[in-house]
C-alpha positions in Angstrom: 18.8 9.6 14.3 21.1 7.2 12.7 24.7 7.1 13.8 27.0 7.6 11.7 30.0 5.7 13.0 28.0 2.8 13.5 27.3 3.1 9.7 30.6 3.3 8.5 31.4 0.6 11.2 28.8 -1.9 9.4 29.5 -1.2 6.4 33.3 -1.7 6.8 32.5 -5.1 8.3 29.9 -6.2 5.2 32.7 -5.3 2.7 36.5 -5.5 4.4 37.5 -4.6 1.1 36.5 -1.7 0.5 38.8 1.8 0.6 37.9 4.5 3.0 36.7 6.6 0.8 33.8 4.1 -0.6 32.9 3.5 2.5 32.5 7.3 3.8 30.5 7.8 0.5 28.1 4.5 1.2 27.6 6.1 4.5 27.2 9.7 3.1 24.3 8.2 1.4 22.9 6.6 3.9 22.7 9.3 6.4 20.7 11.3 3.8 18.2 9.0 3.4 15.8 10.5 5.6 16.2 14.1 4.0 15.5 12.8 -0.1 13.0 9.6 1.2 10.0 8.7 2.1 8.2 5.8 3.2 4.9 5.0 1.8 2.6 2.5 1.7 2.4 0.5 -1.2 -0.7 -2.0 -2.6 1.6 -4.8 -4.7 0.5 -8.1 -5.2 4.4 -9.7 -5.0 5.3 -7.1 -2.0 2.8 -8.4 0.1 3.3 -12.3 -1.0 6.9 -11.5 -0.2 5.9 -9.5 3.8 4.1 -13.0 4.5 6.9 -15.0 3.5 8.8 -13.5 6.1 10.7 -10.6 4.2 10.7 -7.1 5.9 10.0 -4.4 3.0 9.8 -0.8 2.8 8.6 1.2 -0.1 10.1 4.6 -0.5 10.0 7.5 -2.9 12.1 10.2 -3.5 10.5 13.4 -1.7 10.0 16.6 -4.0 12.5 19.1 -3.7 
């Protein structure tokens, strides 16, 4: 389970600018995630050129309501 004071905590570090209420929306989003998305696994050419240079990727899609 993602926690969300550690969320708003990041995300008010990774943009100091940012008023209170942005940053309770960002992590309003965020802690949905799981609920809407889904991982899958995905077949693409540039994804996995991308996985072996080193870049962590994860392909999700929106789950049906």
């Amino acid at each position: 389970m993602i926690d969300r004071q550690k969320v708003e905590t990041i995300l008010m570090r990774r943009f100091p600018g940012a008023a209170h209420p942005q940053i309770a929306a960002a992590a309003n989003a965020i802690m949905g995630l799981p609920d809407e998305w889904e991982e899958v696994s995905a077949d693409i050419a540039r994804l996995e050129r991308e996985a072996k240079a080193g870049a962590e990727l994860k392909v999700l899609r929106r789950r049906e309501p």
